[in-house]
C-alpha positions as CSV (number, residue, x, y, z in Angstrom):
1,X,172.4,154.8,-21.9
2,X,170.0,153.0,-19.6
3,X,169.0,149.5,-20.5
4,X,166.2,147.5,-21.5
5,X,165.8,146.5,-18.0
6,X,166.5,150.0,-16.7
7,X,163.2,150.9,-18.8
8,X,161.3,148.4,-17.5
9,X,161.6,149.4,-13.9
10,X,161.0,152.6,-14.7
11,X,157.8,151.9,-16.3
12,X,156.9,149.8,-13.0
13,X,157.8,152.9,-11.0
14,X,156.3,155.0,-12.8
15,X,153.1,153.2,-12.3
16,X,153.1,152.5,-9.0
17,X,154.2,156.3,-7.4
18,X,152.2,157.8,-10.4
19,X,149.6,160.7,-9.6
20,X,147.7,158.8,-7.0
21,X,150.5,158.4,-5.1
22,X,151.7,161.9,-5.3
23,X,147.9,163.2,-4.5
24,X,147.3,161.3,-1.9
25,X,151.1,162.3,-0.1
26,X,149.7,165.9,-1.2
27,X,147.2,165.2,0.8
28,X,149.1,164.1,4.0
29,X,151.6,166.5,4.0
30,X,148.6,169.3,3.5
31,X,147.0,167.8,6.6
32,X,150.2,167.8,9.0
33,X,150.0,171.6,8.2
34,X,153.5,171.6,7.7
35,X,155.7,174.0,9.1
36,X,159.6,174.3,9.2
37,X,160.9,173.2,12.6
38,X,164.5,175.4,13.2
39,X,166.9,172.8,14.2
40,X,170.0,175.1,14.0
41,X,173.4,174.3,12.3
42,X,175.6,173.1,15.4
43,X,177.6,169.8,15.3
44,X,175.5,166.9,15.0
45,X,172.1,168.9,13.5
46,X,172.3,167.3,10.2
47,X,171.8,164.1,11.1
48,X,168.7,165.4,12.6
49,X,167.4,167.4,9.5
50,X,168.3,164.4,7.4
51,X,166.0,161.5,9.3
52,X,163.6,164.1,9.9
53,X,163.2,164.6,6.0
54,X,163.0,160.7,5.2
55,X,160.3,160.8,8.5
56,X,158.3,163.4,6.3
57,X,158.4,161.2,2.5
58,X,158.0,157.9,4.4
59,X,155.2,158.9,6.0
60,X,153.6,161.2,3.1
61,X,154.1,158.2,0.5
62,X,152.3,156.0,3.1
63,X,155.3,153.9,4.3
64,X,153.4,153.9,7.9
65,X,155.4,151.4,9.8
66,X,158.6,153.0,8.8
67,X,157.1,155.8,9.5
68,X,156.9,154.8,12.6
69,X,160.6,153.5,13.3
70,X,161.9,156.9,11.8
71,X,159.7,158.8,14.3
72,X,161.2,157.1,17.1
73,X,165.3,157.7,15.4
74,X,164.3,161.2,15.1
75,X,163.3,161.7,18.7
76,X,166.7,159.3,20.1
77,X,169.0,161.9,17.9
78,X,167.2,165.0,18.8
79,X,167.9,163.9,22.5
80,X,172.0,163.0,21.1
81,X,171.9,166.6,20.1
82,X,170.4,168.6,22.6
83,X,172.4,166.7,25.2
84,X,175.6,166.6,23.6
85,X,175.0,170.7,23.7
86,X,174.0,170.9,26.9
87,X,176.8,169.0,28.2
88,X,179.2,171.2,26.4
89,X,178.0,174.1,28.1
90,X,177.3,173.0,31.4
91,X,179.7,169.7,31.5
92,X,179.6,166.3,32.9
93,X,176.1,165.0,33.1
94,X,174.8,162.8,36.5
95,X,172.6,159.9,35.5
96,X,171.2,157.1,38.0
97,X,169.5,154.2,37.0
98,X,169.5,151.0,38.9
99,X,170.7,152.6,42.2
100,X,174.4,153.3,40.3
101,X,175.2,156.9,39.4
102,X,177.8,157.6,36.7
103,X,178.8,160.8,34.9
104,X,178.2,161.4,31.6
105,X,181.2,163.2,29.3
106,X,181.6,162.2,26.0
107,X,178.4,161.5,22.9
108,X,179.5,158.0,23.1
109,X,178.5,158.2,27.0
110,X,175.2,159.2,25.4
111,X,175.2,156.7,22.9
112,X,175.0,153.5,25.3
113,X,171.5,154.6,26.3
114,X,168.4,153.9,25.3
115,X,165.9,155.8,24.6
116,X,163.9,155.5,28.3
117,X,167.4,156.7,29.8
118,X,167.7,159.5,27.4
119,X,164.3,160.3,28.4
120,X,164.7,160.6,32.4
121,X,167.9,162.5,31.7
122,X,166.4,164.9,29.5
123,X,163.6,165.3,32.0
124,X,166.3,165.3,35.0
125,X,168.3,168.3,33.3
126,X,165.3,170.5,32.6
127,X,165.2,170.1,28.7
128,X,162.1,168.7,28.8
129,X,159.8,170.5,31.0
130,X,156.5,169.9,30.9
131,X,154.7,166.3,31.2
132,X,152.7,166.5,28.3
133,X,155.8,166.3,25.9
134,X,157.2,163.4,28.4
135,X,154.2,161.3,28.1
136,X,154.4,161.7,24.1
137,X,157.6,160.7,23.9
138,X,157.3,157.6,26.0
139,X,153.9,157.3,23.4
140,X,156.4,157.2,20.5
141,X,158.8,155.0,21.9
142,X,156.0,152.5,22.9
143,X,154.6,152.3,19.4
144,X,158.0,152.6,17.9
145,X,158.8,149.4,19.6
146,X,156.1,147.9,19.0
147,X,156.3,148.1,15.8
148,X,159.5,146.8,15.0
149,X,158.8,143.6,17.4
150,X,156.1,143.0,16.6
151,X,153.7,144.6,14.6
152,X,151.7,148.4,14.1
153,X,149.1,149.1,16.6
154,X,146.3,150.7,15.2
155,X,143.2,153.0,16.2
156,X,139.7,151.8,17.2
157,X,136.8,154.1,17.5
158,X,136.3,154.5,21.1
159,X,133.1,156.8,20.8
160,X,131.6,159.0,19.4
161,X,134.8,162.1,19.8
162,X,137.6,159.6,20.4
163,X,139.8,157.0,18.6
164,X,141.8,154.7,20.4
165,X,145.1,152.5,20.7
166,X,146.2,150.1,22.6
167,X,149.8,149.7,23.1
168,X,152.2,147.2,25.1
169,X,154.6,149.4,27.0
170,X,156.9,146.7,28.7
171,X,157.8,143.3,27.2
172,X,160.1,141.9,30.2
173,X,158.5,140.5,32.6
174,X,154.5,140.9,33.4
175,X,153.1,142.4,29.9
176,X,151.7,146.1,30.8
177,X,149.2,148.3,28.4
178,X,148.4,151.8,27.7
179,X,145.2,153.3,25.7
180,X,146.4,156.7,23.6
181,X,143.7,159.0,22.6
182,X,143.0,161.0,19.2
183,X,140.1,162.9,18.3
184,X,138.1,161.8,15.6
185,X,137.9,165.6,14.8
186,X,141.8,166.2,13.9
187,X,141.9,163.2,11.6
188,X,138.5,163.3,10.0
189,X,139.8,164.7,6.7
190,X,142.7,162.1,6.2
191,X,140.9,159.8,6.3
192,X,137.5,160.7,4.7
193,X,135.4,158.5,3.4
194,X,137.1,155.5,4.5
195,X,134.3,153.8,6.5
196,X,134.2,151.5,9.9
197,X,134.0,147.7,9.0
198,X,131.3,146.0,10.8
199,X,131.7,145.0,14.0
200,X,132.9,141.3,14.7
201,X,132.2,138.5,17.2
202,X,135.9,139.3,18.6
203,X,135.3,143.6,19.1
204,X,132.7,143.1,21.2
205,X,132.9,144.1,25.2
206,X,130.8,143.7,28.0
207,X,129.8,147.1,29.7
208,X,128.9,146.5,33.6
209,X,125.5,148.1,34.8
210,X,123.2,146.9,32.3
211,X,122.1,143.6,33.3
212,X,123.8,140.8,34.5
213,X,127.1,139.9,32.4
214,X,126.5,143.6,30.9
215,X,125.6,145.1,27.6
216,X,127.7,144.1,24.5
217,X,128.9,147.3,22.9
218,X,131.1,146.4,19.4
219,X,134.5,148.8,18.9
220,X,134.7,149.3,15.5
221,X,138.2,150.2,13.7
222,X,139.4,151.7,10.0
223,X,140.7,149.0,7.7
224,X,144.2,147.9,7.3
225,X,145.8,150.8,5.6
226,X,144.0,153.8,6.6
227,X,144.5,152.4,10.5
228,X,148.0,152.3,10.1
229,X,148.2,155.8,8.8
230,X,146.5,157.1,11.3
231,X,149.3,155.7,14.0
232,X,151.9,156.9,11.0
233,X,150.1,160.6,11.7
234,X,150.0,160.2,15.0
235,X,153.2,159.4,16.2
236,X,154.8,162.1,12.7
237,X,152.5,164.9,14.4
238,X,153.6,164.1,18.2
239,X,157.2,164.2,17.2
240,X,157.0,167.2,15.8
241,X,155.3,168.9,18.8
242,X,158.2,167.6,21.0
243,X,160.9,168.7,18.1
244,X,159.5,172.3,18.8
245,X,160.0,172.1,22.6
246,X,163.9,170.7,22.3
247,X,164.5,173.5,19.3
248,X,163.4,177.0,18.9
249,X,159.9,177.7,18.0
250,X,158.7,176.7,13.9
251,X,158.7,179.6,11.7
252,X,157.2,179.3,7.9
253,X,159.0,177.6,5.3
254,X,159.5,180.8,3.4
255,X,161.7,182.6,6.2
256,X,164.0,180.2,7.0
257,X,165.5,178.0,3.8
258,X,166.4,174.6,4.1
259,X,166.0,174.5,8.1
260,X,163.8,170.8,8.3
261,X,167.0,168.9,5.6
262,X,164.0,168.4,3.5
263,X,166.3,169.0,0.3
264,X,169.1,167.3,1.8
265,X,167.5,164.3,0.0
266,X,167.1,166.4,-2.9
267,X,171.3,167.0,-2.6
268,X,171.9,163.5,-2.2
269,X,169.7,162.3,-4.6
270,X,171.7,165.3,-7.0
């Protein structure tokens, strides 16, 4: 029989993941449009299904920075997996970084890199094609890292169609930037009615051509929480797209049972 403390904590948890939490992760998961993604059932896939499932109930129960992190594990170990499989069909893998080329045999050759050398071979080998899916990933990594050294990067209204983030993409050496776009349009209805805060002394930006030292033009952002799920959504949706690139194309959730290892936390938890 549980405890007098057991009840207490349940109380408290109760309360705090009661039905405003469970709406509003409705809510998300009704907005990602959520599809199954067929991973398969080869060696090594479960791990997959299984961080791809805590990706999803982090990010609906608005966990954003782990969110985050998780996005960035899911995309390493899809890479494991498809390139563990493609060297088992094709062999020994080439990979050249630093001038040195060395073969690739074994998943604890795959292992020692990092995600950027996962990346280039993936993109080296032909399993990922197109640029588009490149760029994303190297998006994810970016904010993954960021996050986890230092803190979440969030959106700012660029105009009127655009939100945008600023990201570090390098920390040795010379700090570089990049700016990743998202359309106001694809987000409007996670995050309705949360409004812009006022513009502040520090958001404000000269724009050249209109008189000398320019126009001041204020970037306005969402508050704390709702800016943080929007990188959450961001970089959960992005994985996604490059998930169905790597694996076979997403069929509904009523054909194929149990292909995303969303109830493999339902086993566990069992």
């Amino acid at each position: 029989m549980p405890g007098r403390c057991t009840e207490k904590h349940l109380a408290t948890l109760r309360q705090r993941y009661g039905e405003k939490r469970l709406r509003e992760a409705a809510t998300r998961r009704e907005h990602l449009n959520y599809q199954r993604i067929h991973i398969g059932d080869g060696p090594g896939s479960g791990r997959v299904k299984f961080l791809l499932a805590q990706m999803h109930q982090t990010y609906y129960f608005g966990f954003s920075e782990s969110a985050c992190i998780l996005a960035g594990t899911v995309l390493e170990q899809a890479l494991i997996h498809r390139l563990e499989g493609w060297m088992a069909r094709s062999g020994p893998l080439a990979f050249m970084k630093a001038g040195e080329k060395r073969w690739l045999q074994t998943k604890g050759d795959l292992l020692e890199l990092e995600l950027v050398d996962m990346l280039d071979l993936a993109r080296a080998e032909g399993i990922i094609r197109d640029g588009r899916s490149l760029l994303l990933a190297h998006e994810i990594r970016w904010i993954r890292n960021m996050v986890v050294h230092e803190k979440i990067p969030t959106f700012h209204s660029r105009d009127e169609k655009f939100l945008e983030l600023t990201v570090s993409k390098s920390r040795r050496g010379r700090v570089r930037y990049a700016k990743i776009l998202l359309e106001k349009e694809e987000v409007r209805t996670l995050v309705d009615g949360v409004a812009s805060r006022p513009p502040e002394p520090a958001e404000q930006h000269d724009v050249p051509g209109n008189g000398k030292g320019g126009a001041r033009r204020a970037r306005s952002s969402y508050r704390g929480g709702a800016a943080a799920q929007l990188t959450a959504y961001f970089c959960v949706s992005r994985v996604r797209m490059i998930l169905r690139g790597l694996f076979n194309e997403p069929t509904s959730e009523g054909k194929t049972s149990n292909e995303s290892g969303g109830s493999l936390l339902l086993w566990q938890e069992s």
